[in-house]
N, CA, C and O atoms as a DFTB+ gen file, in Angstrom:
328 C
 N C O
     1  1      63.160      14.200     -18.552
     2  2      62.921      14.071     -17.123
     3  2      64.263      14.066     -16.397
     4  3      65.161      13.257     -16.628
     5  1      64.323      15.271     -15.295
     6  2      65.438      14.728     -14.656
     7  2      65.817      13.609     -13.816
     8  3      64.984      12.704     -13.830
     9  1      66.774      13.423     -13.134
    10  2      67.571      12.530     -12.275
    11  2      66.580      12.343     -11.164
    12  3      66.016      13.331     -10.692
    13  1      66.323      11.070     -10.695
    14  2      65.247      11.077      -9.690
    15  2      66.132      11.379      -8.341
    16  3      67.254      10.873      -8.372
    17  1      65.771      12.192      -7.057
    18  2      66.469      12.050      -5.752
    19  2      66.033      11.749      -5.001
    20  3      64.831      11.971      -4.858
    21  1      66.767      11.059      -4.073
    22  2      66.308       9.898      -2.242
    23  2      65.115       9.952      -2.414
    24  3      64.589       8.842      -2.485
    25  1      64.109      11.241      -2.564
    26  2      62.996      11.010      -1.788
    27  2      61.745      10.355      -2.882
    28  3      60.710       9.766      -2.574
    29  1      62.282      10.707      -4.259
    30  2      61.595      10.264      -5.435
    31  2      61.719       8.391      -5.139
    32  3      60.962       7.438      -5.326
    33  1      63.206       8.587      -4.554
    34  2      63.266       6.700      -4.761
    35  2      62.639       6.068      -3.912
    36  3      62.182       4.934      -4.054
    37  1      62.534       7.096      -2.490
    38  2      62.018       6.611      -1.471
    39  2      59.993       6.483      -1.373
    40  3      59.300       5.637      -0.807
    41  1      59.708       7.356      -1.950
    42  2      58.317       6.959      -2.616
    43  2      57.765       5.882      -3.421
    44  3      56.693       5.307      -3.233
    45  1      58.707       5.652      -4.435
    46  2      58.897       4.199      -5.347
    47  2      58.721       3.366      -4.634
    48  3      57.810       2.539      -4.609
    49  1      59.832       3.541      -3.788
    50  2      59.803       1.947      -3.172
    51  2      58.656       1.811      -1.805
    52  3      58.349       0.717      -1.332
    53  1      58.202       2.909      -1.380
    54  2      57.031       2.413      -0.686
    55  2      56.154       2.633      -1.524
    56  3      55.146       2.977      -0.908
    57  1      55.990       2.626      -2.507
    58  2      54.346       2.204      -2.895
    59  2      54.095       0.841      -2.954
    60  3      53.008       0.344      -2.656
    61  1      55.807      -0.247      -3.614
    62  2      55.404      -1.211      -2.948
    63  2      55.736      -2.162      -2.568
    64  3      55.958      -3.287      -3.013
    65  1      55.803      -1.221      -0.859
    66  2      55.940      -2.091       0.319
    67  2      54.326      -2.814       0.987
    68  3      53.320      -2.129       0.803
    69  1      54.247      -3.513       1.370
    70  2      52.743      -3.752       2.339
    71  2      52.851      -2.753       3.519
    72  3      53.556      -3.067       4.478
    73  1      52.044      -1.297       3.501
    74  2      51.530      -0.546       4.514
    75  2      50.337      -0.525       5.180
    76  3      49.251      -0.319       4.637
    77  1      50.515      -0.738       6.362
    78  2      49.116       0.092       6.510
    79  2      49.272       0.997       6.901
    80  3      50.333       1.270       7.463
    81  1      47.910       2.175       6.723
    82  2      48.250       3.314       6.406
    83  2      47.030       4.063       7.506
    84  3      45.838       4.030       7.201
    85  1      47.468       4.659       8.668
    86  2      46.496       5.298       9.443
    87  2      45.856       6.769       9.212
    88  3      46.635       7.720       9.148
    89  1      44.678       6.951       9.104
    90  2      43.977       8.336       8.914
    91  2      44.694       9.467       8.943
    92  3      44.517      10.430       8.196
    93  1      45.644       9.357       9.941
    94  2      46.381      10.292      10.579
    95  2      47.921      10.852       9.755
    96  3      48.549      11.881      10.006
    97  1      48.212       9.880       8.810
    98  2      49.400       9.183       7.515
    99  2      50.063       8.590       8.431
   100  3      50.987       8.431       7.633
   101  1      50.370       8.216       9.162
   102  2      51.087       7.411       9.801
   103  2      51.063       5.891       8.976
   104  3      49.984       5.396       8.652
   105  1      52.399       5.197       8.667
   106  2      52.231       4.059       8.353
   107  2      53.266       3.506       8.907
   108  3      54.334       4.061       9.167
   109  1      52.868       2.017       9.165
   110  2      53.390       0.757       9.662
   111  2      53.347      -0.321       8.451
   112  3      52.434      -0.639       7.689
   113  1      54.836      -0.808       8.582
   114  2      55.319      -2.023       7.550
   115  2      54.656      -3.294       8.024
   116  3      54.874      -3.781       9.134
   117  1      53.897      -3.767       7.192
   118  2      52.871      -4.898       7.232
   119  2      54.190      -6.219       7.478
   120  3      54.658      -6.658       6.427
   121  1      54.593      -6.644       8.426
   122  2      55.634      -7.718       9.056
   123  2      55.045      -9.242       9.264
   124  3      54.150      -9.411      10.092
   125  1      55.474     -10.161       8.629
   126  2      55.224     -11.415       8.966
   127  2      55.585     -12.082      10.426
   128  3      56.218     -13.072      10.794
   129  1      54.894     -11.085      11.030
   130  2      55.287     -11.534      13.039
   131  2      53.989     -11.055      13.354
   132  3      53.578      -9.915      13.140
   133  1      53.182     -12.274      14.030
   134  2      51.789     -11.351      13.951
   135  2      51.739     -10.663      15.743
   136  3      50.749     -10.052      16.146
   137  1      53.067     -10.934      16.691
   138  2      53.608     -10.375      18.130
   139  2      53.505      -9.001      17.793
   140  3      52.732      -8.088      18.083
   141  1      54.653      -9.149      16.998
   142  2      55.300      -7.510      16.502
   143  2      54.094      -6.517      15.977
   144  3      53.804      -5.468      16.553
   145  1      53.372      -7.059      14.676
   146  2      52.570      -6.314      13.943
   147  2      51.064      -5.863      15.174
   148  3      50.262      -4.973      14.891
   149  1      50.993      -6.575      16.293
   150  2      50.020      -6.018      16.878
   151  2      51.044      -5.009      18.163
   152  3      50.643      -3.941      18.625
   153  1      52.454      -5.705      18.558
   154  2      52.729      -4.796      19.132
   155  2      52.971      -3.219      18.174
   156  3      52.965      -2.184      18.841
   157  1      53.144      -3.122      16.855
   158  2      52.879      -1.911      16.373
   159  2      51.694      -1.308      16.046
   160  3      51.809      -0.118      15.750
   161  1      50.532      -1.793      16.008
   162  2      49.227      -1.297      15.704
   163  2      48.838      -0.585      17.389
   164  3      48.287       0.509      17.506
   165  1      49.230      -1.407      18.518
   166  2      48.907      -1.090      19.746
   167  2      49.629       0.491      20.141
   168  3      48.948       1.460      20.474
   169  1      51.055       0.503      20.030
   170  2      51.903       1.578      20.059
   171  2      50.925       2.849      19.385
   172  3      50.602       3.885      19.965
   173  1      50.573       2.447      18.026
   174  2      49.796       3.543      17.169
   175  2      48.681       3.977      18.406
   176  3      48.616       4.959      19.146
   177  1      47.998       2.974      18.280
   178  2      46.879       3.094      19.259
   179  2      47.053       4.060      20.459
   180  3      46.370       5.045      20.740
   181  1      48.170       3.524      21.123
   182  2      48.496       4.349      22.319
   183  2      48.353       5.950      22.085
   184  3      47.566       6.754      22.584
   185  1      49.599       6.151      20.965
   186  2      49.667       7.645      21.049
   187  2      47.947       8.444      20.484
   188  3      47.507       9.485      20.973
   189  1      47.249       7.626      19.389
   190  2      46.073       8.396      19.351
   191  2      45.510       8.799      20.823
   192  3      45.187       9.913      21.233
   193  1      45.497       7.743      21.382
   194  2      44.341       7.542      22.989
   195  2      45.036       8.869      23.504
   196  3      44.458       9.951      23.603
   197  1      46.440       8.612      23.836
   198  2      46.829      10.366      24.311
   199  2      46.500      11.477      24.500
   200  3      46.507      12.325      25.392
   201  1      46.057      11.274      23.008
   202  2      46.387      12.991      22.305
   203  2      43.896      13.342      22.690
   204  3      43.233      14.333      22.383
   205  1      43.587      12.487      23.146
   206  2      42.391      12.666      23.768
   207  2      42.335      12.827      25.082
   208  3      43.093      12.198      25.819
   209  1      41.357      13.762      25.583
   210  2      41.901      14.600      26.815
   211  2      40.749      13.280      27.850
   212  3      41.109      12.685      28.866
   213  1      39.446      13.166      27.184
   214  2      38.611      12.889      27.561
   215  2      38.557      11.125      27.490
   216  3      38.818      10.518      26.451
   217  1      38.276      10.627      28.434
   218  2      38.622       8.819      28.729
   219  2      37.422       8.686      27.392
   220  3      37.718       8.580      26.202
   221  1      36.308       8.718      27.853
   222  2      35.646       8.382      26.859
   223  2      35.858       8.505      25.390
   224  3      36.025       7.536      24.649
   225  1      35.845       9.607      25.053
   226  2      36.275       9.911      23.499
   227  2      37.619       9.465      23.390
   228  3      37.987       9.777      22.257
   229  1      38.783       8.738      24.164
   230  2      40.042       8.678      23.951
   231  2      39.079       6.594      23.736
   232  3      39.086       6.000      22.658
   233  1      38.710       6.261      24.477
   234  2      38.135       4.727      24.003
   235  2      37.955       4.761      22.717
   236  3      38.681       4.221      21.882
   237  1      36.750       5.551      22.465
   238  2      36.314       5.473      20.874
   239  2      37.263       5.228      19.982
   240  3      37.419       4.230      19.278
   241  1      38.137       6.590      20.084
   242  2      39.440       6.896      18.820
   243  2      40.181       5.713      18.699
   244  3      40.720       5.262      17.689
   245  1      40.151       5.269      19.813
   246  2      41.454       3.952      20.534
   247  2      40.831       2.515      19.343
   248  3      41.503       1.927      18.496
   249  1      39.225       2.281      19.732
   250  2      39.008       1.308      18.837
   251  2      38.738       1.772      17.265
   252  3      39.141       0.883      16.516
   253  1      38.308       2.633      16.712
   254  2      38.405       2.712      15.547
   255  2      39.638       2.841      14.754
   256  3      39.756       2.257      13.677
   257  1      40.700       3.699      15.327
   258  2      42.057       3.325      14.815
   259  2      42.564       1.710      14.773
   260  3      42.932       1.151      13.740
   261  1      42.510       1.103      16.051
   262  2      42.675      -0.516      15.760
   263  2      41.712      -0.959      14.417
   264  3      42.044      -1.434      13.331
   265  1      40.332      -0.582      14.984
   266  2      39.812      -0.901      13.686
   267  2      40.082      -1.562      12.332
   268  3      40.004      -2.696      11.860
   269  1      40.573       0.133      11.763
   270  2      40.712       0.520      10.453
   271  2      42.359      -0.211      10.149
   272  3      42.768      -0.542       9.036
   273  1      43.072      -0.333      11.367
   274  2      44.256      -0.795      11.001
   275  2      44.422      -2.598      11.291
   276  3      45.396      -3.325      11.095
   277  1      43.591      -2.793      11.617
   278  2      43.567      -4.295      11.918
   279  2      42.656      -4.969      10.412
   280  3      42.878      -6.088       9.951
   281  1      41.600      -3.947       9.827
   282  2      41.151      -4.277       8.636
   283  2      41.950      -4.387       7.377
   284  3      41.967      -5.275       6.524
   285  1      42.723      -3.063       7.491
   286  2      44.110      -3.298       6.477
   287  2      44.676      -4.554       6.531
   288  3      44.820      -5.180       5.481
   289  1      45.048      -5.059       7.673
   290  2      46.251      -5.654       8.141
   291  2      45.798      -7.057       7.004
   292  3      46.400      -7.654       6.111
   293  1      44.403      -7.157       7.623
   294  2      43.772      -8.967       7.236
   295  2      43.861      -8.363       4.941
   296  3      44.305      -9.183       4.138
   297  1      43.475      -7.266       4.569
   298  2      43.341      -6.989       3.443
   299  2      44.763      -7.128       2.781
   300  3      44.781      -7.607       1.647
   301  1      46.209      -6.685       3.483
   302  2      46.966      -6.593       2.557
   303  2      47.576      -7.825       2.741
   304  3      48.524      -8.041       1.985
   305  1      47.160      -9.096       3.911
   306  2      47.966     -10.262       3.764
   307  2      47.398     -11.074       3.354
   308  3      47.856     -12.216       3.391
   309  1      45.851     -10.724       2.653
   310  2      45.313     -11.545       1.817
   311  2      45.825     -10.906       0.121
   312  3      45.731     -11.604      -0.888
   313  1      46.259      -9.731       0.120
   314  2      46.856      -9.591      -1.231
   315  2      48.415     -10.499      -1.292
   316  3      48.666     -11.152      -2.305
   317  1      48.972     -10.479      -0.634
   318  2      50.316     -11.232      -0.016
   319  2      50.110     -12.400      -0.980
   320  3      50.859     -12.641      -1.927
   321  1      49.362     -12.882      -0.753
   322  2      48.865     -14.128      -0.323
   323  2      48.649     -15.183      -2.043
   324  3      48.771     -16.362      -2.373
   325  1      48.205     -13.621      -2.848
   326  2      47.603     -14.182      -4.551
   327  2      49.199     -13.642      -5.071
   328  3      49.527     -13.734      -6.254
Protein backbone atom coordinates (compact mmCIF):
# COMPACT_ATOMS: atom_id res chain seq x y z
CA UNK A 1 0.00 0.00 0.00
CA UNK A 2 1.23 3.28 -0.75
CA UNK A 3 1.95 6.48 1.33
CA UNK A 4 -1.37 7.85 2.46
CA UNK A 5 -1.92 11.87 1.22
CA UNK A 6 -3.75 15.06 3.06
CA UNK A 7 -6.84 13.95 1.78
CA UNK A 8 -6.56 10.11 2.77
CA UNK A 9 -5.62 11.65 6.33
CA UNK A 10 -8.18 14.05 6.09
CA UNK A 11 -10.97 11.38 5.69
CA UNK A 12 -9.47 9.34 8.68
CA UNK A 13 -9.77 11.82 10.78
CA UNK A 14 -13.30 12.80 10.00
CA UNK A 15 -14.76 9.65 10.28
CA UNK A 16 -14.04 10.26 13.73
CA UNK A 17 -15.05 13.47 14.35
CA UNK A 18 -18.92 13.97 15.71
CA UNK A 19 -20.72 15.21 12.28
CA UNK A 20 -23.71 15.90 11.38
CA UNK A 21 -24.20 15.25 8.15
CA UNK A 22 -26.95 17.09 5.85
CA UNK A 23 -28.76 15.33 2.76
CA UNK A 24 -27.18 17.77 0.78
CA UNK A 25 -23.22 16.42 2.26
CA UNK A 26 -22.83 19.31 3.90
CA UNK A 27 -21.42 18.70 7.41
CA UNK A 28 -21.20 20.57 10.64
CA UNK A 29 -18.75 19.68 13.66
CA UNK A 30 -21.02 18.48 16.45
CA UNK A 31 -19.55 21.49 19.22
CA UNK A 32 -20.15 21.43 22.89
CA UNK A 33 -21.87 25.12 22.67
CA UNK A 34 -25.39 24.39 22.27
CA UNK A 35 -25.51 28.88 21.03
CA UNK A 36 -23.07 28.00 18.38
CA UNK A 37 -24.32 24.44 17.29
CA UNK A 38 -27.86 25.94 16.64
CA UNK A 39 -26.32 29.08 15.35
CA UNK A 40 -24.77 26.51 12.72
CA UNK A 41 -27.71 24.27 12.01
CA UNK A 42 -29.75 27.74 11.45
CA UNK A 43 -27.00 29.19 8.90
CA UNK A 44 -27.48 25.56 7.09
CA UNK A 45 -31.04 26.18 7.24
CA UNK A 46 -30.83 29.56 5.81
CA UNK A 47 -28.98 28.75 2.68
CA UNK A 48 -31.41 25.61 1.92
CA UNK A 49 -34.62 28.16 2.40
CA UNK A 50 -32.75 30.28 -0.42
CA UNK A 51 -32.08 28.14 -2.88
CA UNK A 52 -36.33 27.71 -2.85
CA UNK A 53 -37.95 30.12 -5.05
CA UNK A 54 -41.35 29.44 -3.54
CA UNK A 55 -42.15 30.72 0.41
CA UNK A 56 -44.04 27.76 0.88
CA UNK A 57 -41.90 24.93 -0.34
CA UNK A 58 -38.81 27.06 1.01
CA UNK A 59 -40.83 26.50 4.86
CA UNK A 60 -41.05 22.85 4.30
CA UNK A 61 -37.25 22.30 3.18
CA UNK A 62 -36.40 24.89 6.06
CA UNK A 63 -38.05 22.44 8.73
CA UNK A 64 -37.06 19.15 7.58
CA UNK A 65 -33.42 20.06 7.18
CA UNK A 66 -33.56 21.40 10.95
CA UNK A 67 -35.25 18.30 11.39
CA UNK A 68 -32.93 15.72 10.28
CA UNK A 69 -30.09 17.84 11.69
CA UNK A 70 -31.37 18.56 15.07
CA UNK A 71 -32.10 14.55 15.22
CA UNK A 72 -28.44 13.86 14.55
CA UNK A 73 -27.41 16.43 16.85
CA UNK A 74 -29.49 14.71 20.12
CA UNK A 75 -28.08 11.01 18.45
CA UNK A 76 -24.41 11.79 18.28
CA UNK A 77 -24.31 13.52 21.87
CA UNK A 78 -25.94 10.68 23.20
CA UNK A 79 -23.08 8.51 21.57
CA UNK A 80 -20.63 11.22 23.25
CA UNK A 81 -22.01 10.47 26.10
CA UNK A 82 -21.30 6.12 26.45
Amino acid sequence: MGKKTHVDKDRELAEHLPLLRCECGAEILLLPDLKVMNHAIEVHVANHRKKEKDRTKAAKVASHIRQILIEQLFEKAGELDK
